[in-house]
VMD Tcl script that draws the C-alpha trace (Angstrom):
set ca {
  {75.20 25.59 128.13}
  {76.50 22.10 129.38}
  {79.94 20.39 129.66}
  {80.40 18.40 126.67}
  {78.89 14.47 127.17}
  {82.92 12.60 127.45}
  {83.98 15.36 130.35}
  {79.84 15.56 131.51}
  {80.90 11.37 132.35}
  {84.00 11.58 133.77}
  {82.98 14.74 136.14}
  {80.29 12.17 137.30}
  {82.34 9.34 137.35}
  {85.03 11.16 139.80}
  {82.41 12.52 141.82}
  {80.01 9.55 142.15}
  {81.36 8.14 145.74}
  {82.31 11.68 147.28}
  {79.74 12.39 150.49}
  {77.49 14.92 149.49}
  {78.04 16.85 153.02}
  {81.66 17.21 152.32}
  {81.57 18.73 149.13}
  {79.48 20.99 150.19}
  {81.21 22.11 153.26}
  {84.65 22.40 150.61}
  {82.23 24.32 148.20}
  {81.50 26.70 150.22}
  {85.15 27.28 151.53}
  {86.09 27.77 148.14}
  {83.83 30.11 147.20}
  {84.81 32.34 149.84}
  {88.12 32.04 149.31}
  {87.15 32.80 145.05}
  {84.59 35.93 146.02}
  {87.36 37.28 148.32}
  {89.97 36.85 145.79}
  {92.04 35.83 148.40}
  {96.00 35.91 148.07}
  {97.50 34.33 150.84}
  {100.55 32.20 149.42}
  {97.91 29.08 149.13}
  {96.44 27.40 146.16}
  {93.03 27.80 146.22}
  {92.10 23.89 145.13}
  {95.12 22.95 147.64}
  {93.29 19.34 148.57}
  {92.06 16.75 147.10}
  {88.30 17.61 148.45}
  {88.62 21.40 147.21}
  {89.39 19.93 143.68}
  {86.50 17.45 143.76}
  {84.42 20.58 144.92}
  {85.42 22.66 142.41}
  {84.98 20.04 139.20}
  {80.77 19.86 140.93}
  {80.79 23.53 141.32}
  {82.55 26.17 139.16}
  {83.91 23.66 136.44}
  {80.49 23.98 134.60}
  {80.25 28.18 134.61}
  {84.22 28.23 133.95}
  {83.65 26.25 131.23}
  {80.50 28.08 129.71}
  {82.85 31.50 130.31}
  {86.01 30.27 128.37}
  {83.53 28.82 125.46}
  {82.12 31.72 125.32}
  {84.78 33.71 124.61}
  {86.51 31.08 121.95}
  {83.16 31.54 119.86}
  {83.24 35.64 119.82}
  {86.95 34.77 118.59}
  {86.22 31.95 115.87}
  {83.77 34.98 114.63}
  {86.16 36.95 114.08}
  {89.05 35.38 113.18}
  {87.44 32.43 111.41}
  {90.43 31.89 109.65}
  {92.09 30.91 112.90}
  {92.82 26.89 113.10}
  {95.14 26.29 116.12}
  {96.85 23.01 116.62}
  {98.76 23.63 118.84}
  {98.14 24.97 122.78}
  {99.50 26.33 125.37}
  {97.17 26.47 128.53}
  {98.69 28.63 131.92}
  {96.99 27.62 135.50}
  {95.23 25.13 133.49}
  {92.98 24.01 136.36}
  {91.27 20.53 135.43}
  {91.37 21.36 131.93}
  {88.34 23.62 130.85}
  {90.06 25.76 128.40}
  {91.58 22.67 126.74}
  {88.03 20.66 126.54}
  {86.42 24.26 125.15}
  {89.22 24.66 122.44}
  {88.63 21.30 120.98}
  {84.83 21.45 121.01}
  {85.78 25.19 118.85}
  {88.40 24.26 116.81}
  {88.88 20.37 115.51}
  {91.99 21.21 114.04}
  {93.74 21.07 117.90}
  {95.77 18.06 118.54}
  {98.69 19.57 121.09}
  {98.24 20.56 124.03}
  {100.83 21.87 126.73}
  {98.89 22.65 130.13}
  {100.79 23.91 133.01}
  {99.07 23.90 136.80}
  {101.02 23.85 140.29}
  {97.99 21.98 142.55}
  {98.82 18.42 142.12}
  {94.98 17.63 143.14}
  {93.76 19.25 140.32}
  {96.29 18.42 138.02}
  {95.50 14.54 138.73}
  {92.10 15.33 138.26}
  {92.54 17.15 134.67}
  {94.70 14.45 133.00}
  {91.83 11.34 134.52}
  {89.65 13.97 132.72}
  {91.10 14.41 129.67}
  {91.32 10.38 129.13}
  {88.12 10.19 126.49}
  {88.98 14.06 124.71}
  {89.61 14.27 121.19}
  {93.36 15.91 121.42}
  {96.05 13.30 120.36}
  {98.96 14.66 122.68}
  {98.25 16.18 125.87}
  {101.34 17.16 127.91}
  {100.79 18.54 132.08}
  {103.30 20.18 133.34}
  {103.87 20.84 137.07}
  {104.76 24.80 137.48}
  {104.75 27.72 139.71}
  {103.88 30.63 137.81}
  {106.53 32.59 140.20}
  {109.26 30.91 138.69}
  {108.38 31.57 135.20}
  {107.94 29.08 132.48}
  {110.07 27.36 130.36}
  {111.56 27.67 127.09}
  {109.42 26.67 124.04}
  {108.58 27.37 120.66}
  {105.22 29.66 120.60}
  {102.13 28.04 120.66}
  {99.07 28.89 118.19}
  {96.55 29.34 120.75}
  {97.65 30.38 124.48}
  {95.08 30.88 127.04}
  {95.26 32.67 130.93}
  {91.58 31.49 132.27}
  {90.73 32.70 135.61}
  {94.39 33.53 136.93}
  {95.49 36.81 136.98}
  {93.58 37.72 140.25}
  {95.61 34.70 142.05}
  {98.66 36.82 141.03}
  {100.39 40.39 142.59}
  {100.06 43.36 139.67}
  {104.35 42.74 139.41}
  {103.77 39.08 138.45}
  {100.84 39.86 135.92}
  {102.90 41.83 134.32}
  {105.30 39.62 133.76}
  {103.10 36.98 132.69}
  {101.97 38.34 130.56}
  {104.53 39.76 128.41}
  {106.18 35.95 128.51}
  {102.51 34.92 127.19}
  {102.82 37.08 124.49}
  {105.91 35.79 123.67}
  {105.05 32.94 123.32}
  {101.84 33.31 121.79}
  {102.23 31.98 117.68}
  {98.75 33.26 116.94}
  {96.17 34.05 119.56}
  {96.19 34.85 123.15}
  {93.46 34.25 125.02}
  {92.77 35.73 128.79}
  {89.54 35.27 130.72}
  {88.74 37.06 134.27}
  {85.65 37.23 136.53}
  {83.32 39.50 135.51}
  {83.49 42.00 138.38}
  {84.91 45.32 138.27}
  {88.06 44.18 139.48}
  {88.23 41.10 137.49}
  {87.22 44.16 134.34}
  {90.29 46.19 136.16}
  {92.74 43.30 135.16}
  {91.64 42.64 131.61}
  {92.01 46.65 131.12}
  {95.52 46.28 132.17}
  {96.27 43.63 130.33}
  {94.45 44.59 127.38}
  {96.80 48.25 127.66}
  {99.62 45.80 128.05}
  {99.41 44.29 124.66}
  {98.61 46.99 122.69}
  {101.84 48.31 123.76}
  {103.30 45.46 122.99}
  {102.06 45.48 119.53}
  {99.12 42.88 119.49}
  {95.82 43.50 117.36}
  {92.66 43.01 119.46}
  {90.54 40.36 118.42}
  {87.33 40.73 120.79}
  {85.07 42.03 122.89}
  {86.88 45.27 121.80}
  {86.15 46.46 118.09}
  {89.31 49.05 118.29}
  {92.62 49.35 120.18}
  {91.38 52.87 121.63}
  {91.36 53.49 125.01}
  {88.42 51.73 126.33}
  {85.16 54.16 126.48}
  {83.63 52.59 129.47}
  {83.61 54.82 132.18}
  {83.55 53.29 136.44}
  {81.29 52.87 138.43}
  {80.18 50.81 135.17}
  {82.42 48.28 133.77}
  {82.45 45.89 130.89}
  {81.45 42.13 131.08}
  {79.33 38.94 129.79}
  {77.13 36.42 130.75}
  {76.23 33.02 129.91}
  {73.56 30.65 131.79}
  {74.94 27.26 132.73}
  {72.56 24.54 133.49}
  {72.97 22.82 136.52}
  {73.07 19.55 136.92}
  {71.34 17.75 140.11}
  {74.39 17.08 142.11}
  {75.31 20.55 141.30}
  {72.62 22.08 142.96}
  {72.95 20.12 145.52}
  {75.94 20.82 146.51}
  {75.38 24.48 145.99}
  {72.11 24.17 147.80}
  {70.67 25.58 145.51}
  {67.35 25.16 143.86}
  {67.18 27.15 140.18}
  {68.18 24.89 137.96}
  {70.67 27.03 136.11}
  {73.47 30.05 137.10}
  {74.54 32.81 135.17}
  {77.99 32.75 135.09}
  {79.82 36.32 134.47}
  {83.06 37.34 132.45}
  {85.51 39.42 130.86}
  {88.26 38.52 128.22}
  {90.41 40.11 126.19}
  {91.67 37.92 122.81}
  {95.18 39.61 121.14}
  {96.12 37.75 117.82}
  {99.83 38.26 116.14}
  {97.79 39.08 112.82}
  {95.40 41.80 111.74}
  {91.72 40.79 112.01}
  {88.89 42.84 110.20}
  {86.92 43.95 113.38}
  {83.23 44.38 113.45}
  {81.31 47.34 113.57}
  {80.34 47.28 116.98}
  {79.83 44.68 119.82}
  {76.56 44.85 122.19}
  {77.84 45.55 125.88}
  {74.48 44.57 127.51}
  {71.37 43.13 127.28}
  {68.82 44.47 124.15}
  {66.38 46.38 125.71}
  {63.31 45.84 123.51}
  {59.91 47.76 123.47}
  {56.58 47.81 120.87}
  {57.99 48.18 117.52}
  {61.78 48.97 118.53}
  {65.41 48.00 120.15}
  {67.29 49.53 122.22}
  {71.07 48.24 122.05}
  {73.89 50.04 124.14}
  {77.29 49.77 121.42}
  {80.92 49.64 121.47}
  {81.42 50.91 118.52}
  {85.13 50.20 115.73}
  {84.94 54.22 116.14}
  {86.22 53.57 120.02}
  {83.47 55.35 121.67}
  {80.06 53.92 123.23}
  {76.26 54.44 121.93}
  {72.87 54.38 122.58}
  {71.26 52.97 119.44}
  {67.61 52.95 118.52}
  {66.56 50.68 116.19}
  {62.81 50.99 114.71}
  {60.79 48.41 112.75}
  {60.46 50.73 110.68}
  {64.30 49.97 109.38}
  {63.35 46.35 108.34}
  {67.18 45.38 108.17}
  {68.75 46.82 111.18}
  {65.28 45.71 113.10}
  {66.20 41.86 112.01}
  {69.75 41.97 113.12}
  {68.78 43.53 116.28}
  {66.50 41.50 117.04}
  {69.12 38.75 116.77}
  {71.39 40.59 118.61}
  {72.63 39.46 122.12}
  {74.54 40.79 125.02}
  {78.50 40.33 123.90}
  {77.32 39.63 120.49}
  {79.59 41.37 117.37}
  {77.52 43.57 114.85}
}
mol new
graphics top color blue
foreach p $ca { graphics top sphere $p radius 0.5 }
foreach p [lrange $ca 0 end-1] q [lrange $ca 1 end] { graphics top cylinder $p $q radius 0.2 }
display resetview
């Protein structure tokens, strides 16, 4: 997957007179400070150069994640035509630039970030997008946010673990209030990052949401730790990425979890394929969540012409 060509420009454009050796020193600063999930009162992209790092380095796999995740819900819910949005810890914009490549219908959106580097950033990004009214908002998420009529599509990308378990809480139940149709929240896919979307996922149920994807029920989820639920998607990477990364494959795989609550029912699908097909001579081998709420093994032979052609279509994350 690759940025779309208008944000693919301006990433470039922003980046083009930026010494190499400094954003790779801030790279790697940030992605300590991102693998530790650090919480220590500062904003991870607090400067200007940790911004700049982060648009060359994790703005393409953030990106990849959140689309991602809009396409399992579009499959779904393909009724679902938000024009409205409400974006929280909005970052330069990925979740905005995602939602209009998914949905065409968006033309309003409200995005709310405290870093003022990366805030400036997102709105000289957003200059070519397709979204007629684009609001930022400067915001801490510890004092709340503001009144405002719901939104049809509210998204939490790549937050929650910047916030205490209290705060999440709270956010969440505010997002949900003012979610209009479909909330949307995305987490690293690590056990803890897993950890977070199970809570918030248990959160909303409560609250009275129906689950729109990865999960095919509202059961209790069957996965059991030391294993834990997530995605991937490959990113390509550009040169200047893997430069900076020092890196030499040209591509990543970047990993995820999400959990998408809409305000109406959705028709779920049978089952959703939690890790990679495992195929053999003449059969697949796909590990299921199932719309019964439990996990399993499922052979399919060649024999079974149909179920053989949709597994063989079948990808990790993909609904069945």
């Amino acid at each position: 997957m690759e940025l779309p060509a208008p944000l693919r420009l301006a990433v470039e454009q922003a980046l083009a007179h930026v010494p190499r050796a400094d954003l790779t020193r801030a790279a790697g600063l940030l992605s300590q400070r991102y693998r530790a999930e650090r919480r220590d009162g500062r904003f991870h992209l607090a400067g200007d150069l940790a911004a700049l790092a982060y648009l060359a380095t994790r703005l393409p796999a953030t990106f990849a994640a959140i689309s991602a995740s809009m396409s399992a819900v579009s499959q779904i819910a393909g009724e679902f035509a938000p024009r409205t949005m409400l974006d929280v810890g909005a970052g330069p914009g990925s979740a905005m630039w995602a939602a209009a490549e998914c949905w065409p219908s968006l033309d309003d959106a409200l995005l709310i970030e405290a870093s003022a580097p990366i805030r400036a950033l997102g709105h000289r990004l957003a200059g070519d997008i397709s979204v007629a009214k684009v609001e930022w908002q400067d915001r801490n998420l510890d004092q709340g946010l503001p009144d405002m009529p719901p939104r049809d599509l509210v998204t939490l990308a790549y937050v929650l673990d910047e916030l205490e378990p209290p705060s999440r809480e709270r956010l969440i139940d505010r997002l949900w209030a003012l979610t209009g149709g479909i909330l949307l929240i995305i987490e690293p896919g690590t056990p803890a990052g897993w950890q977070r979307i199970l809570d918030a996922r248990t959160r909303l149920v409560a609250l009275g949401a129906h689950l729109v994807a990865p999960c095919p029920h509202s059961a209790a989820c069957p996965v059991i730790s030391p294993d834990w639920c997530h995605f991937s998607r490959r990113v390509a990477r550009s040169r200047l990425h893997r430069q900076v990364k020092e890196a030499d494959v040209p591509w990543e795989d970047e990993k995820f979890i999400y959990v998408a609550a809409s305000r109406s029912p959705v028709r779920p699908p049978a089952a959703r394929v939690l890790t990679p097909p495992r195929s053999a001579p003449g059969r697949i081998s796909l590990k299921l969540c199932t719309d019964k709420g439990h996990l399993e093994e499922r052979l399919v032979s060649k024999r079974d012409k149909d179920a053989y052609r949709t597994a063989r279509r079948a990808g990790w994350g993909d609904a069945i």
